[in-house]
C-alpha positions as CSV (number, residue, x, y, z in Angstrom):
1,X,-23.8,45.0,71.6
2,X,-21.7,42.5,73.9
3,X,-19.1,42.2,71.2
4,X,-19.2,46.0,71.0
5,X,-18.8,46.0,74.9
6,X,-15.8,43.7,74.8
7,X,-13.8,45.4,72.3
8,X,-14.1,48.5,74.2
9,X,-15.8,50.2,70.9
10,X,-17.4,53.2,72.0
11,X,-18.9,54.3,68.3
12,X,-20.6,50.9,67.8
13,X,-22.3,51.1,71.4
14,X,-23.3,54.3,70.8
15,X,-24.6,53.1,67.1
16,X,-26.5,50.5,69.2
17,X,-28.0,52.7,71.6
18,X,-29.2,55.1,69.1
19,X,-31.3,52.4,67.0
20,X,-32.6,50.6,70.5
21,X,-33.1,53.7,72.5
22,X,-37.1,53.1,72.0
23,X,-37.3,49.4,73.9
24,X,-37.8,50.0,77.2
25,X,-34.8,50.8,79.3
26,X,-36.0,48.6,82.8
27,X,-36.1,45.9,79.9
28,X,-33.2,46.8,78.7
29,X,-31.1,46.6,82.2
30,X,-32.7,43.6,83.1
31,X,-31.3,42.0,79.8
32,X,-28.1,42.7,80.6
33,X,-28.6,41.3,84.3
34,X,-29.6,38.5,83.1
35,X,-27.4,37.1,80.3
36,X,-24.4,38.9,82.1
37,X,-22.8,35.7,83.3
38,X,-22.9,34.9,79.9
39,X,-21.1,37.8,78.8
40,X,-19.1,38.5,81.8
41,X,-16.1,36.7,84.2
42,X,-17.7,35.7,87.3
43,X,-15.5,38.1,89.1
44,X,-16.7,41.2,87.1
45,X,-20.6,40.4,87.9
46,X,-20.9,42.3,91.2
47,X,-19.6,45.6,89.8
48,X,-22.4,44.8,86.7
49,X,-24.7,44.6,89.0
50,X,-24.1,47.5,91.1
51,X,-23.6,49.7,87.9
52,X,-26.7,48.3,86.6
53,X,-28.9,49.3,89.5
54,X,-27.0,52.4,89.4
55,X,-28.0,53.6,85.7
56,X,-31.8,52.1,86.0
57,X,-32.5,54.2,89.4
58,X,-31.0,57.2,87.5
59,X,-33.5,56.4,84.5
60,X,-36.3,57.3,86.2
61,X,-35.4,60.7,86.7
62,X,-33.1,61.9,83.3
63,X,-34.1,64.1,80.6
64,X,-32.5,62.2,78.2
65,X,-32.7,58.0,78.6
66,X,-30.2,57.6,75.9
67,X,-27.5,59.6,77.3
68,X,-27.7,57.6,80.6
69,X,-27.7,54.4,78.5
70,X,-24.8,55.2,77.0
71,X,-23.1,56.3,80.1
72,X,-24.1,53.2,81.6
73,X,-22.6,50.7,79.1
74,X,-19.5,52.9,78.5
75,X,-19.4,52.0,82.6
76,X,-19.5,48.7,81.7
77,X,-17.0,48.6,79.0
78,X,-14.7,50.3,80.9
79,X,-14.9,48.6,84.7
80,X,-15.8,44.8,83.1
81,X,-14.1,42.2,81.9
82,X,-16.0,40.2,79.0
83,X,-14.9,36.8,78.1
């Protein structure tokens, strides 16, 4: 998924999402909070973090969890910078 992320591909994400959409999405978030300095340039961590919070407060409340994953990470791709 992270390389996915960092080469900006949308299909693979997507791909990813579909095939993970059952794991628990508060899991889910919190995995990516918490190897995101990993992942991420330090400067890039506090718009990861408000996204984040963003897309798991919306979570509890969409119809569809794998839409708002997807538009969560496409967030990601597009406002982070992976290293």
């Amino acid at each position: 998924l992270m390389r996915s992320l960092k080469e900006k591909n949308f299909k693979e994400v997507r791909k990813w999402v579909a095939l993970n959409i059952d794991n628990d999405p508060v899991q889910l978030y919190r995995n990516l909070y918490d190897n995101a300095s990993t992942y991420v340039s330090p400067r890039s961590i506090p718009q990861l973090v408000v996204t984040l919070a963003d897309y798991q407060y919306k979570s509890a409340f969409v119809a569809d969890q794998e839409i708002n994953l997807v538009a969560c990470l496409t967030e990601l791709m597009v406002e982070c910078e992976f290293i």
